[in-house]
C-alpha positions as CSV (number, residue, x, y, z in Angstrom):
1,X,113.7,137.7,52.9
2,X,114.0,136.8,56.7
3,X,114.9,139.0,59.3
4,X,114.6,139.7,63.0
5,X,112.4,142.2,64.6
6,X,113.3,144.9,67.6
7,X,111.0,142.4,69.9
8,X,113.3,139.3,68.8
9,X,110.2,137.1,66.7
10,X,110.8,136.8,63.1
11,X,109.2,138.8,60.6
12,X,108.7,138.1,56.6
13,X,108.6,140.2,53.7
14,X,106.0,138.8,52.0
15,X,105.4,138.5,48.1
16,X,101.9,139.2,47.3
17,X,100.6,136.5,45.5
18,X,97.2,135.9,43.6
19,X,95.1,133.3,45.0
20,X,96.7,133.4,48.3
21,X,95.2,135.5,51.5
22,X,97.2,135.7,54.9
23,X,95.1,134.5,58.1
24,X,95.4,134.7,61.6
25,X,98.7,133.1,62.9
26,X,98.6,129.8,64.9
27,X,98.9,131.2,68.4
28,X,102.5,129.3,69.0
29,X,104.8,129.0,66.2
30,X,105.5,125.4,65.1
31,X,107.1,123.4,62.8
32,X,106.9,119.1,61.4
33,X,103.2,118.6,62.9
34,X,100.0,117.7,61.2
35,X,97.0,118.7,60.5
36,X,93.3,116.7,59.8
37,X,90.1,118.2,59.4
38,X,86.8,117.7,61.2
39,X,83.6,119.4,60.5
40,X,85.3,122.4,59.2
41,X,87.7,122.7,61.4
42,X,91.0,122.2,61.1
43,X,93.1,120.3,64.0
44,X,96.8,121.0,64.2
45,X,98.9,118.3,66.1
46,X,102.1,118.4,68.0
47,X,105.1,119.4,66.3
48,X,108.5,121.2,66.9
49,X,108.0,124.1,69.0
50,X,110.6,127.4,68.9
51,X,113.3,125.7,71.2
52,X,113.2,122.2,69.1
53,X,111.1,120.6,71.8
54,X,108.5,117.9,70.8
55,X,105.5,119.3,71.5
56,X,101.7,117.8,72.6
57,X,99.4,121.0,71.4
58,X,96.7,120.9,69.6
59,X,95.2,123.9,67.8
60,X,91.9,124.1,66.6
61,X,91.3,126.6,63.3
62,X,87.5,127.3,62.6
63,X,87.7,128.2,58.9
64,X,83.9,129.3,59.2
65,X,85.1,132.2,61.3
66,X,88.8,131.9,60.6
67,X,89.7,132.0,64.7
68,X,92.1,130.1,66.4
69,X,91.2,127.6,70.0
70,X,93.3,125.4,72.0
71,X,91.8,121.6,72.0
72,X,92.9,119.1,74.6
73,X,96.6,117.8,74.5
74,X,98.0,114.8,73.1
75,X,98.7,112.3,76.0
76,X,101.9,112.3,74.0
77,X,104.4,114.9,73.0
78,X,104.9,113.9,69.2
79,X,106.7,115.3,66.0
80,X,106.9,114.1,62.7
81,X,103.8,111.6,63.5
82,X,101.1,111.7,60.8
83,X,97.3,112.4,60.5
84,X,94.5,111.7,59.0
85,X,90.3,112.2,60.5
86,X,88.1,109.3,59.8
87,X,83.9,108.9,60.7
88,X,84.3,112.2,62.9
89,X,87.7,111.2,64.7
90,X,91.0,111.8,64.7
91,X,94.4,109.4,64.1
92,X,97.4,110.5,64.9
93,X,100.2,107.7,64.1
94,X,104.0,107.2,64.9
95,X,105.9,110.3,65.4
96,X,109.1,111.0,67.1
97,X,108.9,111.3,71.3
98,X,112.1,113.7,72.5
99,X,115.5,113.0,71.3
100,X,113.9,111.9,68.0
101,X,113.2,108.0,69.1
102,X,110.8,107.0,66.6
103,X,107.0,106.2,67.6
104,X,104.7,103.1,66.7
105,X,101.9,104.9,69.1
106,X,98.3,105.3,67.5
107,X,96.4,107.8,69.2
108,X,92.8,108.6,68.5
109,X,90.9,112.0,69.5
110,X,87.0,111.9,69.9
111,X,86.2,116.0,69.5
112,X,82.4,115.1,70.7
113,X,83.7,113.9,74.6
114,X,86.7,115.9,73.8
115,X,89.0,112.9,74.9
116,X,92.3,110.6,73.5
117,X,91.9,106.7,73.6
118,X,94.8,104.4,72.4
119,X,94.6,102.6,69.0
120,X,96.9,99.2,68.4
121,X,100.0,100.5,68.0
122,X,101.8,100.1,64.4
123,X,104.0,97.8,63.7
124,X,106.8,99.6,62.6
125,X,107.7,102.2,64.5
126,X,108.8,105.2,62.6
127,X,108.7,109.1,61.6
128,X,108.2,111.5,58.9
129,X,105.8,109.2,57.6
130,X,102.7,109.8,55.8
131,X,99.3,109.0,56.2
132,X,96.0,108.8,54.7
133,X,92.6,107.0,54.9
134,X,91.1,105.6,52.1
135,X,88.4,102.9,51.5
136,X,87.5,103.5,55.4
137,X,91.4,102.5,56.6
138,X,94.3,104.2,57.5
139,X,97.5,104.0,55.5
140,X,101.0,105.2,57.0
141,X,103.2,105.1,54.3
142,X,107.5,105.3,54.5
143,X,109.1,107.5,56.8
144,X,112.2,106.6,59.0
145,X,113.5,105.3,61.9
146,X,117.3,103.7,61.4
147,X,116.9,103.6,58.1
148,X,114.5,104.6,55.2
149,X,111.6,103.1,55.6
150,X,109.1,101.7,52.4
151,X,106.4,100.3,54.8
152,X,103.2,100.5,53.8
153,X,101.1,99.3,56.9
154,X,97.2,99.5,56.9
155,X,95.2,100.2,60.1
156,X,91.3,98.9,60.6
157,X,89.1,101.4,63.2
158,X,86.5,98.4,63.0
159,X,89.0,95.6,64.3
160,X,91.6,97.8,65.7
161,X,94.7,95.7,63.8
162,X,96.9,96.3,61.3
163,X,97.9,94.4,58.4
164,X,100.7,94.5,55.6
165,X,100.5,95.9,52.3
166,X,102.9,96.1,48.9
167,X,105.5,98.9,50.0
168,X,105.7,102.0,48.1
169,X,108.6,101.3,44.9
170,X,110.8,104.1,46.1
171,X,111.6,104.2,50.5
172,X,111.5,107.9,51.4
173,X,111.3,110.0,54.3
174,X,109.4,113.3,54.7
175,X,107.4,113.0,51.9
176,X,103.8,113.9,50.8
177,X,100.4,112.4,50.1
178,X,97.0,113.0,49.1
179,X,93.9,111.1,47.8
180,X,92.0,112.0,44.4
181,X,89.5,110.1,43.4
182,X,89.6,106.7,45.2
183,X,93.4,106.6,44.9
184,X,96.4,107.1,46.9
185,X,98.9,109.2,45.4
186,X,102.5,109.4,47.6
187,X,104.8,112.5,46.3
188,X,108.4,113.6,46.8
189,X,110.5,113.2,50.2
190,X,113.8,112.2,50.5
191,X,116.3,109.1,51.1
192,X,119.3,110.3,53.1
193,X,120.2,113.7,52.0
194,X,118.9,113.4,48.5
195,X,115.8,114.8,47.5
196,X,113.6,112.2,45.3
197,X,111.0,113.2,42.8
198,X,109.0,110.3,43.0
199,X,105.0,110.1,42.1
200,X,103.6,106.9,42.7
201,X,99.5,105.8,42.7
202,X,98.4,102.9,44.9
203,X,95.1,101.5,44.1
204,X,93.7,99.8,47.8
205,X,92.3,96.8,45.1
206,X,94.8,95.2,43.6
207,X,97.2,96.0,46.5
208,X,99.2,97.4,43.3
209,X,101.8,101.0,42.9
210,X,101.9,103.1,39.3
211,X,104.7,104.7,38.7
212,X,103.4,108.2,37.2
213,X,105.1,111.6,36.2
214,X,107.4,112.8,38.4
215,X,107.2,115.8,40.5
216,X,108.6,118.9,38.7
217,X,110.9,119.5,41.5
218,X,112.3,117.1,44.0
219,X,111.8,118.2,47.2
220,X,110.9,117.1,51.1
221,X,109.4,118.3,53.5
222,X,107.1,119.0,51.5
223,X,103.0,118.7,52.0
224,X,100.2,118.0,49.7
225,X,96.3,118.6,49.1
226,X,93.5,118.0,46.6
227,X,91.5,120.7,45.3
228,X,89.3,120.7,42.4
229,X,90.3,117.5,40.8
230,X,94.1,118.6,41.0
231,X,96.4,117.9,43.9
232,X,98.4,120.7,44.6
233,X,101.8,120.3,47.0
234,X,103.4,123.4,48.6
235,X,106.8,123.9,49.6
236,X,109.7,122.0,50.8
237,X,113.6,121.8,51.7
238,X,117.0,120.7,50.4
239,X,120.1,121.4,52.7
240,X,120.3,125.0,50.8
241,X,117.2,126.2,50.8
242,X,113.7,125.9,51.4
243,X,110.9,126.1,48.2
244,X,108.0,128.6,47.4
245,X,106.7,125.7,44.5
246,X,103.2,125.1,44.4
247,X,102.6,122.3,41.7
248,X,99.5,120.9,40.6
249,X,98.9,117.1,39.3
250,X,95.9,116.3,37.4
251,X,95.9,112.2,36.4
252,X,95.9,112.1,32.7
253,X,97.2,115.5,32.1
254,X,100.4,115.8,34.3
255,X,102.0,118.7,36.3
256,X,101.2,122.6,35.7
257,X,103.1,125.5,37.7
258,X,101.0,127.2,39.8
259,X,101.3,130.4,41.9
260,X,104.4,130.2,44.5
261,X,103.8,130.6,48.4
262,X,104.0,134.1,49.6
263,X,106.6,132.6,52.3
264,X,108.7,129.5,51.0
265,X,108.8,126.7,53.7
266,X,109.1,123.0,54.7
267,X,107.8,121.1,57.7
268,X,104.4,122.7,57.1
269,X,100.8,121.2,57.1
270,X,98.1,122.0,55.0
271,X,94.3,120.7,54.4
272,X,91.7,121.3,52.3
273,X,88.5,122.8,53.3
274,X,85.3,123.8,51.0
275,X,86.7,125.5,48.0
276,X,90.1,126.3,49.6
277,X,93.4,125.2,51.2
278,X,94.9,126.4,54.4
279,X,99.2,126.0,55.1
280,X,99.7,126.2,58.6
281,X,102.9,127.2,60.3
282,X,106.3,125.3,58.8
283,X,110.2,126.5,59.1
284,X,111.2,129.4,56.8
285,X,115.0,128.0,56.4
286,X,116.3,124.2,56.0
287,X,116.7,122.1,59.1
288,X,115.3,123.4,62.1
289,X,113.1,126.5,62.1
290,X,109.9,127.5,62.6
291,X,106.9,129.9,62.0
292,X,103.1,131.1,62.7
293,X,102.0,131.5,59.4
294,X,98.6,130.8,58.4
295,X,97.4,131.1,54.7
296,X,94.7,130.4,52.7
297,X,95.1,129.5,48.7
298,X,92.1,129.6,46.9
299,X,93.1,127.9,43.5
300,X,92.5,130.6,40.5
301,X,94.9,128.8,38.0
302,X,93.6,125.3,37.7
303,X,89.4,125.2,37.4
304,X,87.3,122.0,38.3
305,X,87.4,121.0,34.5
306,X,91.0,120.8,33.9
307,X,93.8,122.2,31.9
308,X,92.6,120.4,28.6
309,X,88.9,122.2,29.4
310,X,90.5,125.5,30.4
311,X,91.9,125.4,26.7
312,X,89.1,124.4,25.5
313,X,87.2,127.8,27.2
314,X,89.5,130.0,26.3
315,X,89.7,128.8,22.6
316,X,86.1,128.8,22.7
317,X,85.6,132.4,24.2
318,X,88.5,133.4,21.2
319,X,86.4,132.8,18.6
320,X,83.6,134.5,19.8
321,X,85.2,137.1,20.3
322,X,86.3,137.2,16.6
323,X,83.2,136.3,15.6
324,X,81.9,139.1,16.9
325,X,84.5,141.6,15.5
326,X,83.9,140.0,11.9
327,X,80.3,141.0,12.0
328,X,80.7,144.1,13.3
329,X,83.1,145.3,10.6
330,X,80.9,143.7,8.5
């Protein structure tokens, strides 16, 4: 439920939830930025503010103390631009500037002098992309400028160039990703107005795609993290509505329903830090909207040894159990 309060910011009725704990808002509400994390700390870049204006903030969250600073801005105003931290930096790639023109800028924060420097800019400019490093590169995958965009363009910090890889099987735009051991795995998003539920695996070497299990449901705007050998993606949009589903993957096992968001959303950010993830900020309704919300889901459902293992426990701590009933009747 959303509603307005007598000061005229938004307030939520929240569902309490187990597994989930509400933080410390974000000090200005936002909506479509990114987030990477450095040294325990997570940076939260650009974005939509409340008037639909790009935006060059960045917002530092300490999860040690759970507190909130302000880090040096962006020499660009960006949203929709991806993220990712690499070797103690952090890459911030494409985007869209003011009046949604799409971006090919790659931008690159040192937090040790606390200064921006310019990477070699992609070559196809574009937003609502998605981006990851793996195997010490960055990979911004999809998004969309004209059109849909299946791109899958790979950035070097040694040689500061880019090169070409296969593109993803389905093109789609706001869409998720997340890396699980050694592998790339790109979830959900949308072509046009149609939500896809697409879950596809790209292994860096063969410069191949795996089609896998799809999402449970479709959705964009969507963001994803790994936790405990499972990756777990959080909310979403379609034109109706916006999502509360937290689904988890686990290769070899498939998807299991997990505890919803307190606050369904899209356009948010999340990362994962220590034994935890934190969803920062994100719009409440579809389209434009916006929040402050900070939360951090500690994963109760899903152990580090699977659903197949959690069965096996359980079973396991059953017949004990009866074990020990028989011989106590006996």
């Amino acid at each position: 439920m959303l509603f307005f309060s007598i000061s005229g910011s938004l307030a939520f009725a929240e569902k309490p939830s187990q597994g989930w704990e509400r933080l410390a808002d974000i000090p200005e509400v936002r909506s479509e930025m990114e987030a990477a994390v450095i040294d325990e700390k997570i940076y939260v870049i650009g974005g939509l503010n409340n008037i639909g204006h790009a935006t060059n903030s960045v917002f530092i969250f300490d999860t040690k103390d759970e507190s909130w600073s302000t880090g040096t801005s962006m020499p660009l105003a960006l949203h929709h631009a991806g993220a990712a931290s690499y070797d103690g930096k952090l890459y911030v790639v494409g985007g869209y500037f003011e009046s949604w023109i799409p971006s090919n800028a790659l931008l690159i924060y040192d937090p040790v002098l606390d200064s921006w420097s310019n990477g070699a800019e992609m070559p196809t400019p574009r937003g609502a992309l998605t981006t990851q490093f793996l195997d010490d590169k960055l990979y911004a995958i999809g998004g969309f400028n004209e059109f849909t965009r299946a791109e899958n363009e790979v950035y070097d910090p040694v040689t500061d160039s880019w090169e070409t890889k296969s593109q993803i099987p389905t093109p789609r735009e706001h869409l998720a990703s997340s890396v699980l051991d050694d592998q790339l795995y790109v979830i959900g998003g949308r072509n046009g107005q149609l939500n896809v539920n697409a879950n596809e695996m790209y292994d860096y070497t063969t410069n191949t795609w795996k089609t896998l299990e799809p999402l449970p449901t479709a959705r964009s705007g969507l963001t994803a993290s790994t936790l405990s050998g499972a990756i777990f993606v959080f909310g979403g949009e379609s034109p109706l509505y916006t999502f509360e589903e937290n689904e988890a993957y686990i290769p070899e096992e498939g998807w299991f329903t997990q505890q919803p968001m307190p606050i369904s959303r899209h356009g948010l950010a999340s990362s994962t830090v220590g034994e935890n993830i934190y969803l920062i900020g994100g719009g409440v309704i579809p389209g434009f909207s916006y929040s402050a919300i900070t939360e951090k889901y500690h994963n109760t459902i899903v152990p580090e040894f699977g659903i197949l293992g959690s069965i096996v426990f359980v079973t396991s701590i059953a017949m004990v159990i009866l074990f020990t009933k028989s011989k106590i009747i006996n």
